[in-house]
MITORTI-633722 format. One line per 3 residues: number of its first residue (from 1); for each residue x, y, z of C-alpha. Coordinates in Angstrom, 3 decimals, always signed. Layout:
N
NUM	X,Y,Z  ...
***
This chain:
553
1	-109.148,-77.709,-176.885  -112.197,-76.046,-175.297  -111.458,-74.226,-172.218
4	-113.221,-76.458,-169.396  -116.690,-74.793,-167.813  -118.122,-75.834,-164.317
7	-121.408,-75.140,-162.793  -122.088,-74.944,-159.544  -125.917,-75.145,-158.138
10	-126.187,-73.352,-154.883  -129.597,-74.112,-152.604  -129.255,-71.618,-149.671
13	-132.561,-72.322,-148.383  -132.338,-76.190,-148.982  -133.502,-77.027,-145.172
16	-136.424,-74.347,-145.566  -137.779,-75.921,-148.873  -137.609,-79.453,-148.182
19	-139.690,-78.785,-145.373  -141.777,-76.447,-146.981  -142.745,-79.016,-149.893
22	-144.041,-81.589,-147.593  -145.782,-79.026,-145.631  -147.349,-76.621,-148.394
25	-148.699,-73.448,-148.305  -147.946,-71.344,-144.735  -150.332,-68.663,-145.943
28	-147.228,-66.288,-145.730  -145.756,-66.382,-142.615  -142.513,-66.709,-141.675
31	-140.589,-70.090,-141.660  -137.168,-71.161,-140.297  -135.343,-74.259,-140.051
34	-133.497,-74.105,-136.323  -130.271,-76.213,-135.236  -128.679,-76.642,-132.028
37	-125.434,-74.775,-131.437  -124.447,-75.990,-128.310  -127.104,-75.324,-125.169
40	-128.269,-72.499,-127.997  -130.609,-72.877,-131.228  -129.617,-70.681,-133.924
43	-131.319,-70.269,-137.475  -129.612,-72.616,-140.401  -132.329,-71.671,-143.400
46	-135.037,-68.673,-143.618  -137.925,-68.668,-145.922  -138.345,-65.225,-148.129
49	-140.825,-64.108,-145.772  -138.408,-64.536,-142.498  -136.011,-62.784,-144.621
52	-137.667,-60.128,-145.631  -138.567,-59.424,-141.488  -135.155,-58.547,-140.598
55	-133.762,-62.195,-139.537  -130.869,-63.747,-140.770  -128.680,-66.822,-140.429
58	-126.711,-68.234,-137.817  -128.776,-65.604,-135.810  -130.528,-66.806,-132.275
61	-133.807,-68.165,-131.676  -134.685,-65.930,-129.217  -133.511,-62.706,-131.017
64	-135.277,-63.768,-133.630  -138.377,-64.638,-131.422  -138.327,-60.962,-130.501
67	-138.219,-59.262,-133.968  -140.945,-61.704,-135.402  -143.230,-63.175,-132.943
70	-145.236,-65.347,-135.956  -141.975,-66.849,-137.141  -142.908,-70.606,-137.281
73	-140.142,-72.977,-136.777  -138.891,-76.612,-137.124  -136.068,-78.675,-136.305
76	-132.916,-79.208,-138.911  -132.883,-83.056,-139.853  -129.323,-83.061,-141.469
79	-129.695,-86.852,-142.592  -132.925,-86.145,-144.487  -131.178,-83.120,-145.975
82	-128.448,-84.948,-147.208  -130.878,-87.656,-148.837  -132.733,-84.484,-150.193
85	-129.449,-83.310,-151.831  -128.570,-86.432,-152.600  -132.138,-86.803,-154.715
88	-131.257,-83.169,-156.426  -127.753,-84.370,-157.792  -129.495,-87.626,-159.810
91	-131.848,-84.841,-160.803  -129.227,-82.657,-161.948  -128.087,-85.588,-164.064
94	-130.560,-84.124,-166.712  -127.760,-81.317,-167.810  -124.718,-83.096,-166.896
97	-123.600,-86.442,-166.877  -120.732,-85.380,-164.368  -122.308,-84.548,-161.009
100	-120.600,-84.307,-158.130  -122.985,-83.191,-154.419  -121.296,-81.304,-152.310
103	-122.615,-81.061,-148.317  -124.382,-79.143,-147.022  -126.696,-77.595,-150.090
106	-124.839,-76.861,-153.269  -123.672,-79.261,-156.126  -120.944,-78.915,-158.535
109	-121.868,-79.774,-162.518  -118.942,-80.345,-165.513  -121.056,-78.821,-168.281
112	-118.185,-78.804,-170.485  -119.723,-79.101,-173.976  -123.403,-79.685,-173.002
115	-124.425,-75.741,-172.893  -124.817,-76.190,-176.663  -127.916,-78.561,-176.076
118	-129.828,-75.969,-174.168  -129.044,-73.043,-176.134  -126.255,-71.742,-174.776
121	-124.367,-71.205,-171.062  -127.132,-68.656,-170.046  -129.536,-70.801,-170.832
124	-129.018,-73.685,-169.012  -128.357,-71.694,-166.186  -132.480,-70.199,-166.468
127	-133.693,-73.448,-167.303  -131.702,-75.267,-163.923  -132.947,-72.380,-161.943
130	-136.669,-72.577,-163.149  -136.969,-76.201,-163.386  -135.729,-75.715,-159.346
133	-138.258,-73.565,-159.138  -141.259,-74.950,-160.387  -140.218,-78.031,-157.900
136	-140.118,-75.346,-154.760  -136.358,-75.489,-154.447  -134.726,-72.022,-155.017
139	-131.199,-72.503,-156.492  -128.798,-69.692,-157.528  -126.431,-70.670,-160.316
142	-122.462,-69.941,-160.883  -120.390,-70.596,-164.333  -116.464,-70.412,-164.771
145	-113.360,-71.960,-165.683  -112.781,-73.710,-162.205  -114.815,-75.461,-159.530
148	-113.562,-72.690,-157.118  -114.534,-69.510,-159.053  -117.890,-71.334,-159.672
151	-118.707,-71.510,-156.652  -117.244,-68.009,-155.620  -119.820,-66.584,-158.668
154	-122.654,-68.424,-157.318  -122.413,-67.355,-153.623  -120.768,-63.927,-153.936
157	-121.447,-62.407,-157.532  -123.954,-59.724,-157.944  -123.987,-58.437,-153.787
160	-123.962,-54.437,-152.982  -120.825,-52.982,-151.426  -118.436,-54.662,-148.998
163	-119.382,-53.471,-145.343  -116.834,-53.816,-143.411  -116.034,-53.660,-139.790
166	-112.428,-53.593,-139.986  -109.928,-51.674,-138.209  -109.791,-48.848,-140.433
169	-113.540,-48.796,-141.042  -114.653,-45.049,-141.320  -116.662,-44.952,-138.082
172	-113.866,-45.604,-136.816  -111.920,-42.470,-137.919  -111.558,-38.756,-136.333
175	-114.683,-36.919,-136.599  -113.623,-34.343,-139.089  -112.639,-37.020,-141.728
178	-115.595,-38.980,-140.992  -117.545,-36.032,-142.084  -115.796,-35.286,-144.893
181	-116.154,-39.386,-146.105  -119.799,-39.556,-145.419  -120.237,-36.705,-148.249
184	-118.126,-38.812,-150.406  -120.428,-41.978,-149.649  -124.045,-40.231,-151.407
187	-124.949,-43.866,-152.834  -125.843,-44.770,-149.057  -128.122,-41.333,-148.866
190	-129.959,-42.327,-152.391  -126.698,-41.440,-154.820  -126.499,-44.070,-157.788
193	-124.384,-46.463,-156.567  -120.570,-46.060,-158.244  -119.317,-48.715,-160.738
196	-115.725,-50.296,-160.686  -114.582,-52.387,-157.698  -116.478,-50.621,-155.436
199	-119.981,-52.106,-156.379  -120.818,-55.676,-156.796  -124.739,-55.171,-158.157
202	-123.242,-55.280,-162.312  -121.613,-58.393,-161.561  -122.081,-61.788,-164.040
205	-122.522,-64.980,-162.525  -121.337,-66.196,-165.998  -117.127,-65.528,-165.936
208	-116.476,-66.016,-170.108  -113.943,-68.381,-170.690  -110.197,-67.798,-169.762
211	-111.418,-64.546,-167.906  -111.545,-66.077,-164.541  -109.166,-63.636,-162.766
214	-110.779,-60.448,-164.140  -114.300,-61.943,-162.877  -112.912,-63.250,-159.823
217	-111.234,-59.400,-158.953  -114.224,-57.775,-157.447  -115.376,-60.810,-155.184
220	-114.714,-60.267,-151.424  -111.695,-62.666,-150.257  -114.534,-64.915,-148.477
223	-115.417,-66.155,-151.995  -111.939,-68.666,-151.801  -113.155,-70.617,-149.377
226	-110.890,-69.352,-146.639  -112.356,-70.050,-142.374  -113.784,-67.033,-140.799
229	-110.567,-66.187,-139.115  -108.352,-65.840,-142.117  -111.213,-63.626,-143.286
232	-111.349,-61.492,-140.528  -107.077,-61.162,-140.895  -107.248,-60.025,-144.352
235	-109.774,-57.462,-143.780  -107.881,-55.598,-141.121  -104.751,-55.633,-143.445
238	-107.316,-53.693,-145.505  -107.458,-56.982,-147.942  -111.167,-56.808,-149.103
241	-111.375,-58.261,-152.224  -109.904,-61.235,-154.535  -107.772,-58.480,-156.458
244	-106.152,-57.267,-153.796  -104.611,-60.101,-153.085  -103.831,-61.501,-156.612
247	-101.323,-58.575,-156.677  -99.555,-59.334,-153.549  -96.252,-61.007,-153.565
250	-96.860,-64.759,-152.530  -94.003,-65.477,-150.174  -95.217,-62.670,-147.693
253	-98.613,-64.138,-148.214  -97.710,-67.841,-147.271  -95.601,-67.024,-144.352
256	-98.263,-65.054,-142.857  -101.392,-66.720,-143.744  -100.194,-69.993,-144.441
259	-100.200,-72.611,-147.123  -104.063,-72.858,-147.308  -104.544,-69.467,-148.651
262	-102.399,-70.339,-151.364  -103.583,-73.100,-152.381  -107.220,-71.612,-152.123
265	-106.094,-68.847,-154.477  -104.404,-71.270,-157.321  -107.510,-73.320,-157.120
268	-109.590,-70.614,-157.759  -107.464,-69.126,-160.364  -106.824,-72.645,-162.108
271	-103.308,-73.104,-161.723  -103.838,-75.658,-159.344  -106.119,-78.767,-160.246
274	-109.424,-79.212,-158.329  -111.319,-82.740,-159.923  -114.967,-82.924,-159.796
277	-115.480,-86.508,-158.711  -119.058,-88.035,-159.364  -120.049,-90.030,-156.384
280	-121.421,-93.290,-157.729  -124.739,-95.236,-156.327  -123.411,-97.029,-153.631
283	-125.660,-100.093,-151.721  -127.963,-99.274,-149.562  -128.600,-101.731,-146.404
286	-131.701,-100.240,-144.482  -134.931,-101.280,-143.151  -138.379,-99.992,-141.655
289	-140.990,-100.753,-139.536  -144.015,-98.207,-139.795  -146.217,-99.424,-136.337
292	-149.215,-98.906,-136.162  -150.025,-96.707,-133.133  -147.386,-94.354,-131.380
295	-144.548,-96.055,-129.113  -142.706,-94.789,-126.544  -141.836,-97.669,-124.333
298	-137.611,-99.054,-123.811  -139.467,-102.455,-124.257  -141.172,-101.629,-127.409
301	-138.608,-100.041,-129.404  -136.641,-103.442,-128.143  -139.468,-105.439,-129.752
304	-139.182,-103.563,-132.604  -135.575,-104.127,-132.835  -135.737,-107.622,-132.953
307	-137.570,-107.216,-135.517  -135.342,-105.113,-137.343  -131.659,-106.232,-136.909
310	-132.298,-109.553,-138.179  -133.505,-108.524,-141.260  -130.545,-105.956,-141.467
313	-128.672,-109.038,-141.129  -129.686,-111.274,-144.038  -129.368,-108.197,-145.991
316	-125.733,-107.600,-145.121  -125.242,-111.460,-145.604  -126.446,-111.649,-148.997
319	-124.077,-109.354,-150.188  -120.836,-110.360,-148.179  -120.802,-107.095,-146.491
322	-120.790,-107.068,-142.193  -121.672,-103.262,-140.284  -119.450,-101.041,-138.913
325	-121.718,-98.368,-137.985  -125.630,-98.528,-137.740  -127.765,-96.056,-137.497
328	-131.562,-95.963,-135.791  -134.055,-93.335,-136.890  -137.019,-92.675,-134.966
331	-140.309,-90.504,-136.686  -142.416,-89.153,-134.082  -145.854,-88.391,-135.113
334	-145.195,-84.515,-134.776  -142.676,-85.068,-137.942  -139.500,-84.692,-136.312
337	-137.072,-87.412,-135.868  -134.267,-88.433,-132.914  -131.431,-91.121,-133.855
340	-128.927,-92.831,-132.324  -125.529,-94.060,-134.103  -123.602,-96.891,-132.620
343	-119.866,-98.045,-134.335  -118.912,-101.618,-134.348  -114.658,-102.493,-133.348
346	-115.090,-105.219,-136.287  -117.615,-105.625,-139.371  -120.611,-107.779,-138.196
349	-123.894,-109.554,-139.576  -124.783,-111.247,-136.539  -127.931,-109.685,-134.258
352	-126.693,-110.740,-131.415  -123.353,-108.248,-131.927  -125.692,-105.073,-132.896
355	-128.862,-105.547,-130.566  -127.084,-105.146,-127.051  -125.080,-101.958,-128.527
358	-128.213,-100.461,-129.356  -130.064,-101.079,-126.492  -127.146,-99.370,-124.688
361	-128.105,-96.201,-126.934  -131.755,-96.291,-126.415  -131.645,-94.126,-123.773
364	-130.635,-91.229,-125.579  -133.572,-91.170,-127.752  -136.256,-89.338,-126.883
367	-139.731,-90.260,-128.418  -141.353,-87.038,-128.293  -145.260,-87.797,-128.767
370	-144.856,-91.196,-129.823  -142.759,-92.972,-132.315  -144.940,-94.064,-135.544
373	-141.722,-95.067,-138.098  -138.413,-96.727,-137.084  -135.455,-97.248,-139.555
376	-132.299,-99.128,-139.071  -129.229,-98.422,-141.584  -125.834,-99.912,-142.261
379	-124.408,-96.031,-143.117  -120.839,-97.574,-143.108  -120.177,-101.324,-144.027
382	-116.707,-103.153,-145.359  -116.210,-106.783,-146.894  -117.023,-109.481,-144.747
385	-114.741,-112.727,-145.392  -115.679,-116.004,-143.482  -112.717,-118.005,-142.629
388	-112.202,-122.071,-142.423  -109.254,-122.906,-140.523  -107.700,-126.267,-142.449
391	-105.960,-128.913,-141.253  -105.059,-130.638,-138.047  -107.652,-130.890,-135.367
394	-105.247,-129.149,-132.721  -104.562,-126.326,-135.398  -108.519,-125.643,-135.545
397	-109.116,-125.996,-132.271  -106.306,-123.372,-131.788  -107.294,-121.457,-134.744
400	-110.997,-121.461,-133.407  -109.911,-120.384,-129.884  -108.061,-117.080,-131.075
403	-111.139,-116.027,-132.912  -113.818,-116.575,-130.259  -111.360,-114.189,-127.906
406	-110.626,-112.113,-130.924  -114.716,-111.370,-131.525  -115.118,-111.395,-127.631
409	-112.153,-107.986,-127.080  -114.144,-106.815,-130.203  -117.413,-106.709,-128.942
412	-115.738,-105.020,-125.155  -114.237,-102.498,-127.457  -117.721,-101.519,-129.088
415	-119.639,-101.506,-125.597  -117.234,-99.114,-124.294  -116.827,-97.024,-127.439
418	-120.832,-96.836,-127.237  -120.523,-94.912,-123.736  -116.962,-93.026,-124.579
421	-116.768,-92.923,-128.574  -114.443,-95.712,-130.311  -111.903,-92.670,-130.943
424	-111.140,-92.874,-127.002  -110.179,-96.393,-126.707  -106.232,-96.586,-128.295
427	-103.927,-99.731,-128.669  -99.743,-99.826,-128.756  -98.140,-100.722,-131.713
430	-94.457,-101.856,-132.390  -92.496,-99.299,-134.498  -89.312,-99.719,-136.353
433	-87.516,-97.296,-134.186  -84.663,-97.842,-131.595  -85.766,-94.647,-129.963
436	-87.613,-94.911,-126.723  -89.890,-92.625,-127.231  -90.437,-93.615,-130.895
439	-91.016,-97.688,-130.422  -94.131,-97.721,-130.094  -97.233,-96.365,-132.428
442	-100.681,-95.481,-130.468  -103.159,-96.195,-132.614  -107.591,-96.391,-132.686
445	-108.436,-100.101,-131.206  -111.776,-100.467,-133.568  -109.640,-99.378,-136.421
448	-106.308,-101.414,-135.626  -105.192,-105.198,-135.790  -104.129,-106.151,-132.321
451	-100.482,-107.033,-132.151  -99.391,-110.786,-131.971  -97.765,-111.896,-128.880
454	-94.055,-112.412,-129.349  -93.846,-109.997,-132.182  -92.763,-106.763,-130.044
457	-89.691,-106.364,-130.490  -87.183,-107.191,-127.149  -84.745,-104.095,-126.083
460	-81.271,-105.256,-124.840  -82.293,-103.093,-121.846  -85.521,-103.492,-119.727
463	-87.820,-100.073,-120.394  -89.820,-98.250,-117.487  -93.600,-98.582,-117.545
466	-93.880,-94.509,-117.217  -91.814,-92.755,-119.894  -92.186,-88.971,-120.126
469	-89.700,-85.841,-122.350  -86.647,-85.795,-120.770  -86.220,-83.559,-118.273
472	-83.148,-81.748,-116.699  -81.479,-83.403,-113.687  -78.833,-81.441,-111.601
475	-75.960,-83.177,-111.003  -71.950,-83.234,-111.891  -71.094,-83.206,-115.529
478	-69.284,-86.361,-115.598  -70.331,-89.489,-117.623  -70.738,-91.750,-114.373
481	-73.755,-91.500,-112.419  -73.551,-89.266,-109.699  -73.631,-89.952,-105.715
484	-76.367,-86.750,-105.099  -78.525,-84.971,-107.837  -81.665,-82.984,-108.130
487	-84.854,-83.439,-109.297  -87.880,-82.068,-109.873  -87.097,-80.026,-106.159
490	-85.593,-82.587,-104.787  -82.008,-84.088,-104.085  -81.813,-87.663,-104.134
493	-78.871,-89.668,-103.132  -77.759,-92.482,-105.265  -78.216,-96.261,-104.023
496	-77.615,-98.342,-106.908  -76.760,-97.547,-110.798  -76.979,-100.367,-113.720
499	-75.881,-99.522,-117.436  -75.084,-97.828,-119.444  -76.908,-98.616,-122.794
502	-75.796,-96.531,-125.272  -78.704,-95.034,-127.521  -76.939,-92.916,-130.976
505	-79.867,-90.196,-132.421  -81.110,-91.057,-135.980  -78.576,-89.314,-137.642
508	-81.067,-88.917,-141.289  -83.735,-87.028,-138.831  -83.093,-83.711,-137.758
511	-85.082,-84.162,-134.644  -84.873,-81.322,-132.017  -84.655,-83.661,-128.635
514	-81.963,-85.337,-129.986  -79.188,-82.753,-130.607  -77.444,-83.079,-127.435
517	-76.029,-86.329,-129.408  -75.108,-89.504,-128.176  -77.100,-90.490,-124.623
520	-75.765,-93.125,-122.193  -79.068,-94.798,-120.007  -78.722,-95.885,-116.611
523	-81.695,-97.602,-114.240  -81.254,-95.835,-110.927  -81.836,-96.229,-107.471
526	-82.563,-93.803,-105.127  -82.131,-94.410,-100.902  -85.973,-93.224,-100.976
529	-86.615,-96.437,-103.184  -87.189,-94.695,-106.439  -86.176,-96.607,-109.860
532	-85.480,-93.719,-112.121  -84.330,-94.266,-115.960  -81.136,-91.353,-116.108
535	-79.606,-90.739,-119.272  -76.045,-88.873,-119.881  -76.139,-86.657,-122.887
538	-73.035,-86.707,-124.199  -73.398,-83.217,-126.130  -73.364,-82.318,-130.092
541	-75.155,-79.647,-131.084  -76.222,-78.861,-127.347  -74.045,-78.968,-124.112
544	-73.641,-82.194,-122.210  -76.013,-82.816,-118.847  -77.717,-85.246,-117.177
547	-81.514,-86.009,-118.070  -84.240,-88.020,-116.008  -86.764,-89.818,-118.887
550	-88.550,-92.665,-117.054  -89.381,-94.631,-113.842  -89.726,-98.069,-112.931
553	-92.281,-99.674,-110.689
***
């Protein structure tokens, strides 16, 4: 069976070129594509030019302001990026039938037995690259065994020497051994640079096949895909490159560094699976309105609206399908674009449901110079199915009643998820769990059926309303409740005591709260008119006490 080969297609200057297609030739000055970072804009993409002037990315706007005052600059639109990636892939479908796009700029191909149609694996590599190339798309290509050492090839193969600024980094050294290393490093005074592990420049971005390790070896441990912390770790355990930590003993590894790194390493290395999953054409439920002349009135993007979100509508409608999150684009005439993205508590066709959430947005948009092109998107929709309650006229009029309130708590929960997010608005759920503090599931409203009444399950005690970890009382250690204790600084005197309910631990969970055993709950009440929910622990694998978990009101 041939071994499997994956390509993956890295654009690093994807934001730079999509720009710079539309806006042809900048007589060769310097370009960058800027994103916000905060209250800071920082550099995402750099033309060759920028590059060449000393700026880099992720570096600031103003620092880079200061080393080239003729950098020109533009706003990052991630959404048209995305649909500009998005356009590559079904390009890419020329060399591959399996293409799967992979955010933010690089795709991953499975050109298992389709290098032999272009003449081999190198290639179709300089035929991707120049077709790229002659589109004004520069693209920098990566072959192996696995998706993970693909991309590793593509982003890290073929760099000069590791610089690091690690702990034991040789500025960082007494004086007389820094002189003595500085004779040993000629290649940085004009030396030929030294082959082996200590030079990346002879490296393939073709690994042949079933010598993925050996290629991988050389790579700095940033090529698995590991966060910048994890990074930064293994350099100052003097862990530079892939090899070094193939030949480490796993356990250590995993206990210090976690799971992830693990896991990052067998991808990489192909002992672990990694599927390359094609995304397929999915529906697309959008609309436009190009106007005319520039807008920038609240009551003329709400005219234009109108206009919009019924047509949105029929759309969705003729294919079953209701919104759960819409998106508005504005194009201002100086060809950047603002949006707004509102999220719906339940799917919905109807204009009347959309239009007053997005007129609650509108004043985050800012229309620049004027407006020329609005767009309005369904970017997440679900199956919408109508229902006909049946039968007697009581049961429909009931049946009718609980879906008017049920659209009604919908449409509160998307107004206030449009001002706070829908992720801040939670609903209880019953759990099958005698545990107090386990009977109940919090769970997203817009994402949740609402409980039936009658269905929560009735405790043979009443519960308190606040219910917080247990915490220590001081009192006797005796199982009835005592006639003075202290809490939380305080010494209460006991009025009057109900109980006990008896509440046993799950004995198949090891759970850590529970292994002072058996707990006997009593309501409480204090001469200062407290209602306090006291439990007795009766001890197991902790000593006995008394605990204070709740109050009434």
């Amino acid at each position: 069976m041939p071994h499997r080969r994956i390509l993956s297609v890295w654009f690093p200057r994807l934001g730079v070129d999509r720009l710079m297609r539309r806006m042809g030739d900048l007589n060769g000055a310097p370009f960058a594509v800027v994103r916000e970072v905060g209250q800071m804009q920082v550099l995402s993409a750099l033309c060759p030019v920028a590059q060449a002037a000393g700026l880099r990315v992720d570096q600031p706007l103003r620092d880079a302001h200061a080393l080239c005052a003729g950098l020109i600059t533009r706003a990052q639109n991630p959404q048209a990026e995305a649909a500009f990636l998005d356009a590559l892939s079904r390009w890419a479908g020329r060399y591959s039938p399996w293409v799967a796009p992979q955010p933010p700029s690089s795709l991953m191909l499975d050109v298992t037995g389709c290098a032999h149609l272009f003449g081999g694996e190198a290639a179709l590599i300089t035929q991707l690259t120049d077709a790229a190339a002659a589109m004004g798309v520069s693209a920098i290509c990566g072959l192996a065994d696995t998706p993970g050492a693909a991309w590793a090839l593509a982003r890290y193969a073929g760099r000069g020497p590791v610089a690091d600024r690690s702990g034991d980094a040789i500025d960082q050294e007494a004086r007389a051994t820094r002189s003595r290393a500085a004779k040993r490093r000629h290649w940085e005074r004009g030396g030929t640079v030294p082959q082996g592990p200590a030079s990346l420049h002879t490296a393939p971005r073709i690994s042949p096949p079933g010598q993925t390790r050996q290629a991988l070896a050389p790579l700095p441990v940033a090529a698995l895909r590991l966060d910048t912390e994890q990074v930064a770790q293994l350099t100052r355990l003097g862990l530079r490159r892939i090899g070094d930590l193939t030949g480490q003993p796993r356990a250590p590894l995993a206990r210090r560094f976690g799971k992830g790194l693990i896991l990052r390493m067998d991808q990489a290395l192909g002992a672990v699976p990694e599927p390359i999953s094609p995304c397929s054409a999915a529906p697309r439920f959008a609309t436009r309105l190009t106007l005319p002349d520039p807008i920038g009135l609240h009551s003329d993007i709400l005219a234009a609206l109108d206009r919009l979100i019924p047509r949105l509508c029929e759309m969705l409608r003729a294919k079953g399908r209701g919104a759960r999150q819409v998106r508005l684009q504005a194009w201002r005439c100086d060809d950047t674009m603002g949006w707004i993205e509102i999220g719906l508590a339940r799917p919905a066709d109807q204009p009347e449901r959309i239009t007053p959430l997005l007129a609650m947005k509108l004043e985050e948009l800012d229309a620049g110079y004027g407006i020329d092109i609005l767009r309005l998107e369904a970017t997440r929709t679900e199956a919408l199915h109508s229902t006909r309650p049946a039968g007697h006229l009581d049961a429909a009029r009931t049946a009718r009643q609980q879906r008017d309130h049920g659209s009604a708590l919908e449409d509160l929960i998307g107004r206030m998820g449009a001002r706070i997010g829908l992720d801040a608005i939670t609903r209880r759920h019953p759990a099958s769990s005698h545990i107090p503090e386990k009977c109940a599931r919090i769970l997203p409203a817009a994402f949740s059926q609402s409980t039936p009444s009658g269905t929560w399950p009735h405790p043979p005690a009443p519960r308190p309303l606040l219910l917080w970890p247990p915490e220590l009382v001081g009192a006797s250690e005796q199982a009835h409740p005592p006639a003075q204790f202290r809490w939380r600084g305080q010494t209460h005197d006991l009025a009057e005591a109900r109980g006990p309910e008896r509440i046993a631990p799950e004995w198949w969970l090891d759970d850590p709260g529970w292994r002072n055993g058996v707990r006997d709950y009593w309501q409480v009440l204090t001469q200062t008119g407290a209602r306090l929910w006291l439990f007795y622990a009766h001890g197991a694998a902790l000593g006995p006490g008394w605990f204070c978990q709740g109050e009434f009101t």
